[in-house]
N, C-alpha and C positions, 0 to 999 in steps of 0.2 A: 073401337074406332076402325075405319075402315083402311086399307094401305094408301088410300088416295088424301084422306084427312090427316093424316101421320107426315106424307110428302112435305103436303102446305103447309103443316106445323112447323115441320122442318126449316123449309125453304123459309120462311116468313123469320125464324128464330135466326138463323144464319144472318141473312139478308138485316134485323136492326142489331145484333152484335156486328158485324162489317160497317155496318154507317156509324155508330160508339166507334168501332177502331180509329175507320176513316176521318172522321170528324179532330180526337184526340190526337191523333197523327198530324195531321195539319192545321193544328192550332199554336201556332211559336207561343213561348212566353214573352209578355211585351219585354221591348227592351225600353229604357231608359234613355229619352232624350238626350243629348249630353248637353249640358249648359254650355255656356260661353267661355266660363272657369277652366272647364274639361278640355275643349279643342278651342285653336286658335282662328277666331272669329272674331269680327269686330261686332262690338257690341254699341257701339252707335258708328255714325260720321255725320261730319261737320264739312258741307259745301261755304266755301270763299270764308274759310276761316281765318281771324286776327284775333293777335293778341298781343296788349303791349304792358311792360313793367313800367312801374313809372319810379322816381328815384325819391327821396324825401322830401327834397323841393318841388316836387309834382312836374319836370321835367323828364320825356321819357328816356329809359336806362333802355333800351332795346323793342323790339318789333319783331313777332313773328308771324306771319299769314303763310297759307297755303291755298291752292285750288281746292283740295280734299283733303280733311284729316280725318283718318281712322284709328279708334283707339279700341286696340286689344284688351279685354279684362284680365286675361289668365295670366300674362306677364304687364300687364301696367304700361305696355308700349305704345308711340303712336305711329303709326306711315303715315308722310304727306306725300300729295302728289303738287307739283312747281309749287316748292316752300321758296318765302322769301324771307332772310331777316336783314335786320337795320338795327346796328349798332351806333349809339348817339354819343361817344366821349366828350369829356367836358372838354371844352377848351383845343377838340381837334376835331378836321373836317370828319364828317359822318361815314362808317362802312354799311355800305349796300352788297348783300349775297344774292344769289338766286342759284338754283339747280333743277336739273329734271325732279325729284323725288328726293326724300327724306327720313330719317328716323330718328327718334325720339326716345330714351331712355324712361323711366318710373319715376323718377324723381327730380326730370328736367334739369338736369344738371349737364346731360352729354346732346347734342344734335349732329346727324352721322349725314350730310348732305352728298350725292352720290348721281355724276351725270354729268356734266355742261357746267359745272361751277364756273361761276362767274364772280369775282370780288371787284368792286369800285368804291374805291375813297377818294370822296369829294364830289360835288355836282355833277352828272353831264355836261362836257363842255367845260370845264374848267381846266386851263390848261396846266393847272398843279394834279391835277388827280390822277389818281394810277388805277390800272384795271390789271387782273390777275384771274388768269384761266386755269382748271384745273379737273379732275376728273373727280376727286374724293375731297373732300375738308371735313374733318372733324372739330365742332364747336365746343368750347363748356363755357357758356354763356355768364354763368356767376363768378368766374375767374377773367375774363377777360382774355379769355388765350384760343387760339384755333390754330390747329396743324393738319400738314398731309404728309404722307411719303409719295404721292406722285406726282409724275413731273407738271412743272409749271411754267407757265409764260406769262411774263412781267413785262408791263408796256404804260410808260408815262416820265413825264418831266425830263422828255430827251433820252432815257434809258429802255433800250430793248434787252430781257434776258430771260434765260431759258435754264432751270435747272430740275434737280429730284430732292421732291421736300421741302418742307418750308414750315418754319414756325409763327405765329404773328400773335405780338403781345398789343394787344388793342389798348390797352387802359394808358401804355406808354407810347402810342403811335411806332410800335418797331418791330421790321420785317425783318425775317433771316431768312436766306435762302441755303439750305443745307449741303447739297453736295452735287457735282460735275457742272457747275455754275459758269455759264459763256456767258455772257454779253456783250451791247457797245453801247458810249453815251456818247451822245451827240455833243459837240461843245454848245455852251448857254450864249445868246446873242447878247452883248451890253447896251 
């Protein structure tokens, strides 16, 4: 072979070992999708979601709708975006919630409502009703009890008040306001 055939050998042999290297070099090993399980991702939603319990007399036990409910697989959670619930006691005027956003526990037992709480017992316009503003409420809907630790402002049946915390035992109709508690009530007209 001549020195010039030997080159091209060369150069040619170099040149497909370099593209083998190259090519191996820049071939990642695939990675692995991660599922829904893996990272927290919602794994469906539900636009203008309701959902209501109904009690054994087929009267409903409560109501929960959102604009948006996303539910997490990896931990069983849900976000809503403006959740509303409606709690319907036997035998006492109805509570109505609403908030900016929400969350939801795995086994629906806790509702973590968080933003603009808004609480009203009784109709709009009914001058026995009370409305109760709030930043946090935490629900557990199958006990019948919701608390906060932040402050609240209590407005209805002549009473204005303002305090930090508050527990409400719904199934007995009975508010507590927990602690640095001001208000006034109006005297009642006979």
């Amino acid at each position: 072979m001549n020195r010039r055939a030997l080159q091209l050998a060369g150069v040619i042999t170099v040149t497909i070992l370099a593209v083998f290297a190259l090519r191996d070099a820049s071939v990642d090993s695939p990675r692995p999708i991660p599922t829904a399980e893996e990272s927290h991702v919602p794994d469906y939603i539900v636009d203008q979601f309701n959902s209501t319990l109904l009690g054994r007399n087929g009267k409903p036990l409560y109501r929960l709708g959102a604009v948006e409910l996303k539910h997490f697989s990896d931990d069983d959670t849900s976000e809503l975006q403006q959740p509303r619930y409606a709690k319907f006691p036997e035998g006492a005027k109805p509570v109505f919630i609403s908030a900016d956003r929400g969350w939801m526990n795995a086994d629906e037992t806790e509702l973590l409502l968080v933003g603009n709480v808004q609480v009203n017992k009784g109709q709009p316009g009914d001058t026995q009703s009370i409305k109760a503003t709030m930043e946090t409420l935490r629900i557990f809907p199958k006990e019948d009890f919701a608390e906060t630790d932040s402050p609240v402002h209590l407005e209805g049946q002549g009473t204005v008040a303002d305090a930090i915390g508050m527990h409400a035992d719904l199934a007995n109709d009975r508010l507590t306001l927990l602690s640095k508690v001001r208000g006034k009530q109006e005297p009642r007209s006979r």
